[in-house]
C-alpha positions in Angstrom: 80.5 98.6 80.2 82.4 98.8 83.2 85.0 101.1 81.9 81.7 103.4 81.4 80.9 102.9 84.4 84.2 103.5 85.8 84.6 106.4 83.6 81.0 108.2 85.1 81.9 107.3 88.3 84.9 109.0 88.3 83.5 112.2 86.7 80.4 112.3 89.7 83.4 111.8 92.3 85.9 115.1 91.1 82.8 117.1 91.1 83.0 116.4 95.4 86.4 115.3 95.6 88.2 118.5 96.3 86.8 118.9 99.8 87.3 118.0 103.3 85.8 115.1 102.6 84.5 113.0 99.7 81.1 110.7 99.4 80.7 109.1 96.2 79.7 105.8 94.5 80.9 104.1 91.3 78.4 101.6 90.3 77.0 99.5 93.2 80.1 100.6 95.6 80.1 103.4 97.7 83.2 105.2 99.2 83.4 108.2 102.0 86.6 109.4 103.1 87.6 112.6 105.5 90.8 113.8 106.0 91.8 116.8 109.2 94.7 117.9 110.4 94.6 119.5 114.1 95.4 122.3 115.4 94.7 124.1 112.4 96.2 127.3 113.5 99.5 126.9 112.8 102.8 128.7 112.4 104.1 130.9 109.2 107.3 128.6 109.1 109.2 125.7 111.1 106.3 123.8 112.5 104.4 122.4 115.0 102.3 119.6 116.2 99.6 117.9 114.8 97.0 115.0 114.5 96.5 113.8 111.0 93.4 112.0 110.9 91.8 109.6 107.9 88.2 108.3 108.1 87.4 106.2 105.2 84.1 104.0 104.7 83.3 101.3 102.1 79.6 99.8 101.5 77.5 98.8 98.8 74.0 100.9 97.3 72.2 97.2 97.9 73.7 96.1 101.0 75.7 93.1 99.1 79.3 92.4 100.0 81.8 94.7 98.7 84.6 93.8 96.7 87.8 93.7 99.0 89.8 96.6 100.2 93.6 95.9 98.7 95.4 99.6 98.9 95.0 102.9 100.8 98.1 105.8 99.3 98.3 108.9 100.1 100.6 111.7 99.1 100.5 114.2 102.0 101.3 118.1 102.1 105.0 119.0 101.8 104.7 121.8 104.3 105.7 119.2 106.9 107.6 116.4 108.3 107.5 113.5 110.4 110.1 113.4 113.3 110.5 109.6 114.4 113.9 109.8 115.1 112.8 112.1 118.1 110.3 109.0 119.7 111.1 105.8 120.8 110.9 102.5 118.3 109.3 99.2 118.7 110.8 95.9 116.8 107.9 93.9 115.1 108.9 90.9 117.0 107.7 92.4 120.2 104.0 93.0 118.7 103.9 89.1 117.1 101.2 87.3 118.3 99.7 90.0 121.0 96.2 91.1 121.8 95.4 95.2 121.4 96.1 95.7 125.0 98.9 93.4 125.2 100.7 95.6 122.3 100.1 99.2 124.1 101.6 98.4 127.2 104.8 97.0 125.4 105.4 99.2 123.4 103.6 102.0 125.3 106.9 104.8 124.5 106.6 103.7 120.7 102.8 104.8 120.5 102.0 107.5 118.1 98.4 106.9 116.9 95.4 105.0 117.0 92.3 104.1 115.4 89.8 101.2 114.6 89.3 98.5 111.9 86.3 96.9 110.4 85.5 94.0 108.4 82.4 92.5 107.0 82.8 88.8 106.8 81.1 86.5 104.7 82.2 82.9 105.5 80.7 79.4 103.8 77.8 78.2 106.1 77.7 81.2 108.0 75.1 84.3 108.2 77.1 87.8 107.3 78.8 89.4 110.2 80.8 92.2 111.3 84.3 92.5 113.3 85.9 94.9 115.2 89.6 96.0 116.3 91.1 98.4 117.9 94.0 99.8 115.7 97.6 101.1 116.9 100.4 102.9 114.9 103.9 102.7 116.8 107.1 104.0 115.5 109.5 101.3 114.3 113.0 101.1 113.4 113.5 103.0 109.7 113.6 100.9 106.4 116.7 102.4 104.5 116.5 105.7 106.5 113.0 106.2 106.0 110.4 106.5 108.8 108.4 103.4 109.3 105.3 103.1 111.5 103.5 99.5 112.2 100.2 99.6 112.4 99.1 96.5 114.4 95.5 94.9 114.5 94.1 91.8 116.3 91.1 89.1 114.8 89.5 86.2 116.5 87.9 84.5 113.5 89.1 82.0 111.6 91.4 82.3 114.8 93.5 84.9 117.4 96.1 86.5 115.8 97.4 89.8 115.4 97.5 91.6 112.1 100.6 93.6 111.5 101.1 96.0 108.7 104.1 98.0 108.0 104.2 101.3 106.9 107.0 103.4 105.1 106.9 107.0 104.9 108.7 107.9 101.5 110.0 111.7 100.6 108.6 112.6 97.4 108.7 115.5 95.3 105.6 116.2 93.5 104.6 119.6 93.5 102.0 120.2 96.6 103.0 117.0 97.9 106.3 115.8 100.1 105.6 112.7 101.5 103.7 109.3 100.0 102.3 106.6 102.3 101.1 103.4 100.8 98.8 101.1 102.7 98.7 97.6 101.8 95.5 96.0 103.5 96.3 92.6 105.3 94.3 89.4 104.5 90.9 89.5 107.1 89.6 86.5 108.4 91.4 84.4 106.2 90.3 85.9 102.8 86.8 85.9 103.5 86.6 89.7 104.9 86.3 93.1 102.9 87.0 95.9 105.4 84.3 98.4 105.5 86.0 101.0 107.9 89.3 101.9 108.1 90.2 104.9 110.8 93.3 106.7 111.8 94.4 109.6 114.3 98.2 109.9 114.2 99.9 111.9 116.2 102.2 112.2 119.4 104.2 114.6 121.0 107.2 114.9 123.8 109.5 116.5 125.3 113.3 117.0 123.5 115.7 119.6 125.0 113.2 121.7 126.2 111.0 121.9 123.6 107.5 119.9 122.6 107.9 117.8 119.5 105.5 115.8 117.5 105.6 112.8 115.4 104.1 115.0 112.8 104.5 118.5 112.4 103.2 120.8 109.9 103.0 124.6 109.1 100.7 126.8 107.0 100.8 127.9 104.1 98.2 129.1 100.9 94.8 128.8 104.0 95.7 125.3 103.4 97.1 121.6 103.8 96.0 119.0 101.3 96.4 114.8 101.2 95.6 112.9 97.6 94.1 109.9 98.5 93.8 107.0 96.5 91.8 103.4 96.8 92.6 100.3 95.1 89.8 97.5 95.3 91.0 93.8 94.0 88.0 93.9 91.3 90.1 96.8 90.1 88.0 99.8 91.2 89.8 103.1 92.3 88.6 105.9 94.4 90.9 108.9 93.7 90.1 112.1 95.9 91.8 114.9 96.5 91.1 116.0 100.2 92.0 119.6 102.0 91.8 120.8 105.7 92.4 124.5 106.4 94.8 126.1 108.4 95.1 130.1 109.5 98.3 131.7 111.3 98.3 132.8 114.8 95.5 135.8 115.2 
């Protein structure tokens, strides 16, 4: 039964999936994800800079729990690259153990997107509730070469701490796509939260010889830059989508 549900679920989402966005439910569990890339006139060739930005939003059809969160991978439009050898980098030690504000202002040059995190947590003896926090992504030395960023978080329940998450940028080549990004969600609230929002803008630029660079660059080609996402839960339900924001060349 719950491959057939599985199965329908995933034949409801393609019929929405190749969009800007994607809103669609496999049995009780509901998924919306939005994927933009700004500016979206961009050059022919070489590139320039730009904002990629991910919205994604979990919740259940009868308001219950949903399951938890465990993976967010993307493979992202070859017709691009990510410069972070052009910004500065922050170590994880110096983000260990800081508030949201605490992390910004020490590792303000290392900055290069932000965004916000929520949870709903469901702990023993204790009504439902929500939390909040402020997301950061800095740049961070490279693992084996390859970009890294660290995306840092902060929680105050069962306790204060700060949730960090690295992220590798991988080169890949597989066909449309030049770039993979795998997301592994960090325990919430001591195991007893299921994130039910999960937002990113990332994006920097500065100044390098002269010329404005960005953490991200991108050019257009085919009308078109595209980003396969793909959501792992831990009761083994996936949300694949294929998402698309348009670009046009310089009128």
């Amino acid at each position: 039964m719950r491959r057939v549900v599985l199965l329908a679920g995933l034949l409801s989402l393609g019929l929405a999936a190749t969009a800007s966005g994607v809103d669609s439910c496999i049995g009780p569990l509901c998924v919306s994800s939005t994927a933009t890339i700004q500016p979206r006139e961009l050059p022919r060739s070489g590139g320039a800079p730009i904002t990629l930005s991910s919205i994604t939003r979990v919740k259940t059809k009868d308001g219950s729990t949903p399951p938890t969160l465990a993976e967010i991978s993307f493979l992202i439009d070859k017709h691009g690259r990510v410069n972070s050898k052009a910004f500065p980098t922050c170590p994880m030690a110096k983000l260990e153990g800081t508030t949201p504000a605490q992390a910004r202002k020490r590792c303000a040059p290392a900055l290069v997107g932000k965004g916000t995190g929520k949870a709903l947590v469901t702990m023993p003896g204790r009504d439902p509730f929500t939390i909040t926090s402020p997301v950061s992504f800095f740049n961070a030395t490279p693992t084996g070469g390859r970009p890294t960023l660290i995306a840092h978080a902060y929680e105050t329940v069962p306790s204060p701490q700060a949730l960090l998450v690295p992220i590798v940028v991988q080169r890949v080549a597989k066909g449309r796509y030049g770039y993979q990004v795998d997301v592994k969600m960090p325990e919430i609230a001591g195991g007893f939260g299921a994130p039910t929002l999960a937002e990113a803008h990332v994006g920097a630029t500065r100044k390098q010889s002269g010329r404005k660079v960005g953490f991200v660059e991108a050019y257009c080609s085919g009308g078109r830059l595209q980003v396969e996402g793909d959501l792992s839960f831990t009761n083994g339900d996936f949300f694949p989508a294929t998402l698309t924001s348009p670009c046009h060349l310089p009128r």
